[in-house]
C-alpha positions as a LaTeX table, in Angstrom:
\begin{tabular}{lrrr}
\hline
Residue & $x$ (\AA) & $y$ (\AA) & $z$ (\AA) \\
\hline
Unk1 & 100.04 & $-34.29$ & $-39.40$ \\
Unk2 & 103.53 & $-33.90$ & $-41.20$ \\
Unk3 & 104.95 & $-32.94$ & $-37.32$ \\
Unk4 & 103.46 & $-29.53$ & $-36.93$ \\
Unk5 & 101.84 & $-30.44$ & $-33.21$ \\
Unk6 & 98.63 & $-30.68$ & $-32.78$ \\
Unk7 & 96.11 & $-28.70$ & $-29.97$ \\
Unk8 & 93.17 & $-30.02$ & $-28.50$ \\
Unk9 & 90.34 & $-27.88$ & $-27.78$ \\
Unk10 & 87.31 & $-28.24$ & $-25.73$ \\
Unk11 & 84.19 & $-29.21$ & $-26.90$ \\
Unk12 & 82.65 & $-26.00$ & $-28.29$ \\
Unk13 & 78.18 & $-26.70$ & $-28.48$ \\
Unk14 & 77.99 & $-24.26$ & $-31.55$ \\
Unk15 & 81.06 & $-26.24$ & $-33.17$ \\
Unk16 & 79.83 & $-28.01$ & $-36.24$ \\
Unk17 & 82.76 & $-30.37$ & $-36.31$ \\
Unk18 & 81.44 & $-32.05$ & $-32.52$ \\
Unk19 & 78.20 & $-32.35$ & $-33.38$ \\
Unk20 & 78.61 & $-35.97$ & $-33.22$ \\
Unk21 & 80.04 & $-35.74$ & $-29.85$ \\
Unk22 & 76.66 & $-33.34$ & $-28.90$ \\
Unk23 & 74.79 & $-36.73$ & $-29.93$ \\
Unk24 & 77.00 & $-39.16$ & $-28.15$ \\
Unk25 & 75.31 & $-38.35$ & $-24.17$ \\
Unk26 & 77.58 & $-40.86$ & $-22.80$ \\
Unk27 & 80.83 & $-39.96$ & $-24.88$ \\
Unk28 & 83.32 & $-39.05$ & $-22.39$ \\
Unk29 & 85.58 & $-36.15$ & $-22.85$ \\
Unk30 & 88.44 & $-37.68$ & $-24.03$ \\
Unk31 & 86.48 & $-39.47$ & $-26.80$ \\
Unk32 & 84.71 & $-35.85$ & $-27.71$ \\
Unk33 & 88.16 & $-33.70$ & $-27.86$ \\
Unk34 & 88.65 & $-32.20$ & $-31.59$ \\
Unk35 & 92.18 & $-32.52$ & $-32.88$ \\
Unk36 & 93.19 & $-28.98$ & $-34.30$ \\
Unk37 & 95.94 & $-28.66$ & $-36.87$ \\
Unk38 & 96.37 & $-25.82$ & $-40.08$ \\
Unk39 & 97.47 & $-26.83$ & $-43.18$ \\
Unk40 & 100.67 & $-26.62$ & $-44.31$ \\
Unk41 & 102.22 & $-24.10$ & $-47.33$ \\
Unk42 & 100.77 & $-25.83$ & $-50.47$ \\
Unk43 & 98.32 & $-28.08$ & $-48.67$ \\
Unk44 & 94.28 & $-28.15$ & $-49.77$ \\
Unk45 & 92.15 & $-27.26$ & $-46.84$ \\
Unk46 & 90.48 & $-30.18$ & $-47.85$ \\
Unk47 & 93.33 & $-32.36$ & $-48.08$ \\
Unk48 & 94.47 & $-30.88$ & $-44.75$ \\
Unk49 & 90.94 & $-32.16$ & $-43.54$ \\
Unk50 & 90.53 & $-35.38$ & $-44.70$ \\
Unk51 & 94.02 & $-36.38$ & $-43.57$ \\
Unk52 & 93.27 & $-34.91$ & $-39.63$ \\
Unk53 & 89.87 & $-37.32$ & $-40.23$ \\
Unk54 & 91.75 & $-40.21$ & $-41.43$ \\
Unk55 & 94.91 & $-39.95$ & $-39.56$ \\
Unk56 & 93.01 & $-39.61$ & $-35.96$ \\
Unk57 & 89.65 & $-41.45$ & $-36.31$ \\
Unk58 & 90.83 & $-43.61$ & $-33.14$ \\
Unk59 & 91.78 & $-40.69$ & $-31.34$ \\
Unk60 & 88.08 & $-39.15$ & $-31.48$ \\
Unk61 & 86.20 & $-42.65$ & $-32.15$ \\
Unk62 & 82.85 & $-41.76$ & $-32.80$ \\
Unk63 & 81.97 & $-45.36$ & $-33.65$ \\
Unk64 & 82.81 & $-48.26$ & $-32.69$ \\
Unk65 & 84.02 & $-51.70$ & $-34.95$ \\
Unk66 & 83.70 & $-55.32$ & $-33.96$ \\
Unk67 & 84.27 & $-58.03$ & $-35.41$ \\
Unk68 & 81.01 & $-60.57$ & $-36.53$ \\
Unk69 & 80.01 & $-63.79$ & $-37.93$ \\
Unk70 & 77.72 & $-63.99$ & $-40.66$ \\
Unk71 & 75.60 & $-67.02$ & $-42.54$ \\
Unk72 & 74.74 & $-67.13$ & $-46.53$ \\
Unk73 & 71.23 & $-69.30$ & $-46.81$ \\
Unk74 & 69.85 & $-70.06$ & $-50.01$ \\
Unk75 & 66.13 & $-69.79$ & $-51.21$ \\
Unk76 & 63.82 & $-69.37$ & $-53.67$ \\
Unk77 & 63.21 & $-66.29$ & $-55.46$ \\
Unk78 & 59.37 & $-65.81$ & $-54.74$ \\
Unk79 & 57.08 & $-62.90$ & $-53.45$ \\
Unk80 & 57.67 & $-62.91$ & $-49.90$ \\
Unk81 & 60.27 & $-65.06$ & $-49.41$ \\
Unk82 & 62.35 & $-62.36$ & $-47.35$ \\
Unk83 & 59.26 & $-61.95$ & $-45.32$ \\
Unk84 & 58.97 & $-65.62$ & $-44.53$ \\
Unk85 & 62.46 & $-66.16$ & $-43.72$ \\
Unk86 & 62.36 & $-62.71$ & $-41.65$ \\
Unk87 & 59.26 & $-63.42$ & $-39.58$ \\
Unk88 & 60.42 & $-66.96$ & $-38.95$ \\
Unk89 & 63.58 & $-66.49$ & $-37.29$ \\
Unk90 & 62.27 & $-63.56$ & $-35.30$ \\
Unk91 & 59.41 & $-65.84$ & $-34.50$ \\
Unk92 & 62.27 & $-68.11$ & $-33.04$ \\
Unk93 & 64.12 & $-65.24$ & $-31.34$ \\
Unk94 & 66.84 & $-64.75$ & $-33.49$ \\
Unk95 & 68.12 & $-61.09$ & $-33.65$ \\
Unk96 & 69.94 & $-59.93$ & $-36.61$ \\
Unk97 & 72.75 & $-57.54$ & $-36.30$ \\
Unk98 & 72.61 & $-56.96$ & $-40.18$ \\
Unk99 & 70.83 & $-58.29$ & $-43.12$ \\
Unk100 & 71.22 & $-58.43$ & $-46.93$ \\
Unk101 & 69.28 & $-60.01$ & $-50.13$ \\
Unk102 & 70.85 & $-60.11$ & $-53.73$ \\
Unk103 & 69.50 & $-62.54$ & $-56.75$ \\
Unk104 & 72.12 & $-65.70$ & $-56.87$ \\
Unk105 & 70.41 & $-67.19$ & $-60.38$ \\
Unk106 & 66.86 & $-67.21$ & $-62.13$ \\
Unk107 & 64.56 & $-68.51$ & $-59.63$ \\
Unk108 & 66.82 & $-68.23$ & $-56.45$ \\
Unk109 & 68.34 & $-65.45$ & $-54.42$ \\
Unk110 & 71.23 & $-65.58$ & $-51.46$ \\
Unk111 & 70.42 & $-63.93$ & $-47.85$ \\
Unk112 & 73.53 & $-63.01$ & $-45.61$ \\
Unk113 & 72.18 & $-63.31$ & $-41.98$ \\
Unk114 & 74.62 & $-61.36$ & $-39.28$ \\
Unk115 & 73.18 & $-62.59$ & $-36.28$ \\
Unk116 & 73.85 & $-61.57$ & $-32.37$ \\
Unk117 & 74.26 & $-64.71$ & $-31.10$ \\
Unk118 & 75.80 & $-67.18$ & $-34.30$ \\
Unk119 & 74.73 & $-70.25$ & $-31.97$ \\
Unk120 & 71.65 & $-69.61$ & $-31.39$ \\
Unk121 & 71.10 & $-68.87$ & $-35.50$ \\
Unk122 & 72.52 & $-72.21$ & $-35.65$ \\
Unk123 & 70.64 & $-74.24$ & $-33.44$ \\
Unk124 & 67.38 & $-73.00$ & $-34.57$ \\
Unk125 & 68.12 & $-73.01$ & $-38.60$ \\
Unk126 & 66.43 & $-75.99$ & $-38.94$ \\
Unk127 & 63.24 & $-74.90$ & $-37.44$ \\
Unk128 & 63.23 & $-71.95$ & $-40.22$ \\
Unk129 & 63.88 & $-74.47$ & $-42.69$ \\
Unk130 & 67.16 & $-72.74$ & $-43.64$ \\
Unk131 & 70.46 & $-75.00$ & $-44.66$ \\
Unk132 & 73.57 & $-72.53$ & $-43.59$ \\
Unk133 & 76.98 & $-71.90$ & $-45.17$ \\
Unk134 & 79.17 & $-70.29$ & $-42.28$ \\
Unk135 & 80.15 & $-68.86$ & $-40.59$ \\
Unk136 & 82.01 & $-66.25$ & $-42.41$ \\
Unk137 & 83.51 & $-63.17$ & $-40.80$ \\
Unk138 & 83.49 & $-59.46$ & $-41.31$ \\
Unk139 & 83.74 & $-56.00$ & $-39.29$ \\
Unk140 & 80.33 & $-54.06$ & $-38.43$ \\
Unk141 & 80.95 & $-49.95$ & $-37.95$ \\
Unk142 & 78.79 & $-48.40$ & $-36.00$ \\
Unk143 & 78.66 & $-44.35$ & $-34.57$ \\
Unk144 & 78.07 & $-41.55$ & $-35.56$ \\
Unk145 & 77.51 & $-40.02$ & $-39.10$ \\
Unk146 & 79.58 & $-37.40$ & $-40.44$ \\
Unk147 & 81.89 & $-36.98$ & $-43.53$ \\
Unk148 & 84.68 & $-39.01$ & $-44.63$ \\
Unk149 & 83.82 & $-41.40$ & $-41.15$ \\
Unk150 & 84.57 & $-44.58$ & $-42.72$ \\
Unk151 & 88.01 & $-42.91$ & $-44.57$ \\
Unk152 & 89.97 & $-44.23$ & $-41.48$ \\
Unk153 & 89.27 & $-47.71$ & $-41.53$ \\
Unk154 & 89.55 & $-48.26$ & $-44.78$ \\
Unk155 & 92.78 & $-46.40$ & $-44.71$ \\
Unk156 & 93.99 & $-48.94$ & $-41.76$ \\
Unk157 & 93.17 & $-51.84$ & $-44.04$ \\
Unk158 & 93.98 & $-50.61$ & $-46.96$ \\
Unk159 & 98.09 & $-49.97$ & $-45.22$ \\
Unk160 & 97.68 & $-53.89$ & $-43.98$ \\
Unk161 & 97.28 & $-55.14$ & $-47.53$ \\
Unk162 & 93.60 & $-55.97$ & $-46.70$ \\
Unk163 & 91.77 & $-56.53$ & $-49.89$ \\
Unk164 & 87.67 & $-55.10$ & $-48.88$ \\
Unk165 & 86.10 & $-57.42$ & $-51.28$ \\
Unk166 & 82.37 & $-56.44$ & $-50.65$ \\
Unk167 & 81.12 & $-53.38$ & $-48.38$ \\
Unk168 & 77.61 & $-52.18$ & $-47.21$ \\
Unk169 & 76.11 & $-49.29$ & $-45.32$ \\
Unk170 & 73.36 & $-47.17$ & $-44.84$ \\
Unk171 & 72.44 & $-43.65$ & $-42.43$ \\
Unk172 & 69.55 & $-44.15$ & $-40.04$ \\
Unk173 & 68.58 & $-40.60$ & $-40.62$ \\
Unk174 & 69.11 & $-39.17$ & $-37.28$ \\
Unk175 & 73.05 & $-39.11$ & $-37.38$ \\
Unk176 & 74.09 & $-42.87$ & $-36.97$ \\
Unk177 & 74.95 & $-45.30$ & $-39.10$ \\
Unk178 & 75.75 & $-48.99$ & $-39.63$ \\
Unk179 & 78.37 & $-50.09$ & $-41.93$ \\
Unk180 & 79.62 & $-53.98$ & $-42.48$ \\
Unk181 & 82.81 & $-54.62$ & $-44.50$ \\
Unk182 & 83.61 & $-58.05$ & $-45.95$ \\
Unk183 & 87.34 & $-59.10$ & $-46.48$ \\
Unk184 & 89.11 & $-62.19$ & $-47.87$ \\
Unk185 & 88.63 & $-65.06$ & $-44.67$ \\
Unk186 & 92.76 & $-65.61$ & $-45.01$ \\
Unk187 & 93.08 & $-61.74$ & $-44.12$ \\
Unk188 & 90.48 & $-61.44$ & $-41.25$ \\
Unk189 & 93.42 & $-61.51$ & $-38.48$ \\
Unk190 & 95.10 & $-59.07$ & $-40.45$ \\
Unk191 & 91.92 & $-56.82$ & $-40.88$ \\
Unk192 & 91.38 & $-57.31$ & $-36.98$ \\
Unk193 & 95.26 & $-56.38$ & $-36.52$ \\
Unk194 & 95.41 & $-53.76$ & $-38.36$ \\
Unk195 & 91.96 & $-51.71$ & $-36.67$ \\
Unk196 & 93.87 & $-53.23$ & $-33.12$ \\
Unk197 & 90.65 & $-54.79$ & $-32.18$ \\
\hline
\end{tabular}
């Protein structure tokens, strides 16, 4: 905030920048305070606002980030082979945090399966018919949507020298989103240091 101190106001309900706190019920006060700060002579308002958004995403944490395990399985590229592997380990109770599909070669493509409980995945992979490589790690964002939310944590790693090799995310439509961000396994306790997780 280039030391000019900075106010906290209360929550204002017509305030478009605590919206996200409006969504967050169970958000406590502290959480739901909105740093306020002007810019300085020769700084873009929108400078001036990305850098309050980066520089105190902690401070307001509308999300939160943890860190996960995650599986790479192998199949083959056929018309409904998500579907299979899908209904199969839900048949077996297996809940998946995240999930993701890409082509790996002409008649095969590579799943990445995030699950809630990696031992559980584990024990039962066999029962799908699944052969795992894992467990990998990575970070999964969740909160609330608004602009330049993820500018923070990549800004965190990015200072630690944490090379984001791979990133994914999508909006659920109703002002949350889910966001999972894969980094080099010899910089994972870096990654983790660096968000103080």
């Amino acid at each position: 905030m280039r030391g000019q101190a900075a106010k906290a106001r209360s929550v204002d309900p017509d305030d478009e920048q605590t919206a996200p706190c409006r969504r967050r019920r169970a958000t406590s006060e502290a959480q739901c305070s909105v740093v306020v700060t002007r810019p300085q002579a020769g700084e873009n308002a929108a400078d001036h606002a990305f850098t309050r958004r980066a520089s105190s995403y902690r401070e307001r944490m509308a999300f939160t980030i943890r860190p996960v395990e995650y599986f790479y399985t192998t199949v083959r590229d056929e018309l409904g082979a998500g579907y299979r592997v899908l209904s199969e380990l839900a048949a077996l109770g297996i809940n998946l945090l995240a999930f993701t599909a890409v082509p790996s070669g002409p008649s095969v493509a590579q799943f990445a399966l995030f699950p809630n409980d990696p031992r559980k995945l584990l024990a039962a992979a066999g029962g799908a018919g699944l052969t795992l490589d894992g467990p990998y790690h990575a970070l999964l964002v969740q909160g609330d949507d608004e602009l330049g939310a993820l500018a923070g944590v990549h800004r965190r790693l990015v200072d630690a020298g944490v090379d984001i090799f791979a990133s994914s995310g999508v909006t659920d439509g109703r002002g949350a989103f889910g966001y999972v961000v894969y980094v080099r396994e010899d910089q994972f306790e870096r990654a983790v240091g660096a968000l103080e997780l």
